[in-house]
N, C-alpha and C positions, 0 to 999 in steps of 0.2 A: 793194267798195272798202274798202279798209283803210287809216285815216288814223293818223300819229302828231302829236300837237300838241304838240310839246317843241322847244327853242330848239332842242336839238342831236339830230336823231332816231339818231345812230350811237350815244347812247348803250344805245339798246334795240335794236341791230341785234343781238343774240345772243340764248340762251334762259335765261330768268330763272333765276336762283339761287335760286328759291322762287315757289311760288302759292298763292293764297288761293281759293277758291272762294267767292263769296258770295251769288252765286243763279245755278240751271242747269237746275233743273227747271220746267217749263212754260212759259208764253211772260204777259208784264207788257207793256201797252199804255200808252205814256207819251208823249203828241203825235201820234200816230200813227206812231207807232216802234215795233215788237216787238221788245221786248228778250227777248233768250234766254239772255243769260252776262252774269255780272256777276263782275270777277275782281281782288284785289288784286295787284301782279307787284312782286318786290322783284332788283333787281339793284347788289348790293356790287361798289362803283368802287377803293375803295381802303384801305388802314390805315395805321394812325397810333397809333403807337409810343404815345401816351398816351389819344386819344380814344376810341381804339377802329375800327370798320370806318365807315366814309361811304358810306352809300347811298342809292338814288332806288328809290322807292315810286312805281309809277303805278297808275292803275286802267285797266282794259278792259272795255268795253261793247261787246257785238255786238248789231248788230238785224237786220233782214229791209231795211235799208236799208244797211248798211255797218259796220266796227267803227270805233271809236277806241281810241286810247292816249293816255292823260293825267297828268301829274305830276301825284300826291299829296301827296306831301312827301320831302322829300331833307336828309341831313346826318347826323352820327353822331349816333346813335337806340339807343345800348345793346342790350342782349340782346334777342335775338326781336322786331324792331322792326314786321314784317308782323302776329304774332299780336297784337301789343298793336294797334295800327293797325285791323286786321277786328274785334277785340271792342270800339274805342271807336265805328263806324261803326255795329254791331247793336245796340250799346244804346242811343244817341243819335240812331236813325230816321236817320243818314247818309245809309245806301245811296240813298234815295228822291232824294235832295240832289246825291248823285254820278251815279245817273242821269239827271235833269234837267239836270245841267251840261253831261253829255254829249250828250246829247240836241241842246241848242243849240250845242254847237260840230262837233258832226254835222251839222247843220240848215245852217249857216253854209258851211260847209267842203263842202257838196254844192251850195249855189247860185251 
């Protein structure tokens, strides 16, 4: 099962303008969820003659029970806004955070 949990899920109905890998190798036991993939996904919406590109950051988790797709963060975010984004997640123990979150709205969205 493959859930999106965004107001508007057509906005991730195409393939990402970029990926983050941020874990893929072996399998992390979190509630009893195997998570297997843990991935940053960046998709540029639009530009703006001064701000720059506006885009939505979500994250994707897959387990042995279903994946999800989730907003990170969205808005004009300057240059390389995904690699700044996965380097602030690894150094600040994130990922653990993002996993969890997922986790319960996986949890939620399967009951």
């Amino acid at each position: 099962m493959k859930i999106i949990d965004l107001y508007d899920p057509a906005r991730v109905n195409r393939i990402p303008d970029e990926i983050h890998v941020l874990f893929s190798s072996g399998n992390f036991l979190q509630d009893g969820f195997t998570i297997s993939k843990v991935e940053l996904r960046l998709y540029n919406e639009r530009e703006d003659e001064k701000l720059g590109t506006f885009c939505l950051i979500t994250s994707f988790v897959e387990t042995d029970k279903g994946s999800i797709e989730m907003i990170y963060d969205e808005g004009f975010r300057g240059n390389d806004p995904l690699l700044r984004a996965s380097e602030f997640l690894k150094s600040n123990l994130g990922i653990s955070g993002l996993i969890l979150r997922s986790v319960i709205s996986l949890r939620e969205k399967l009951t």
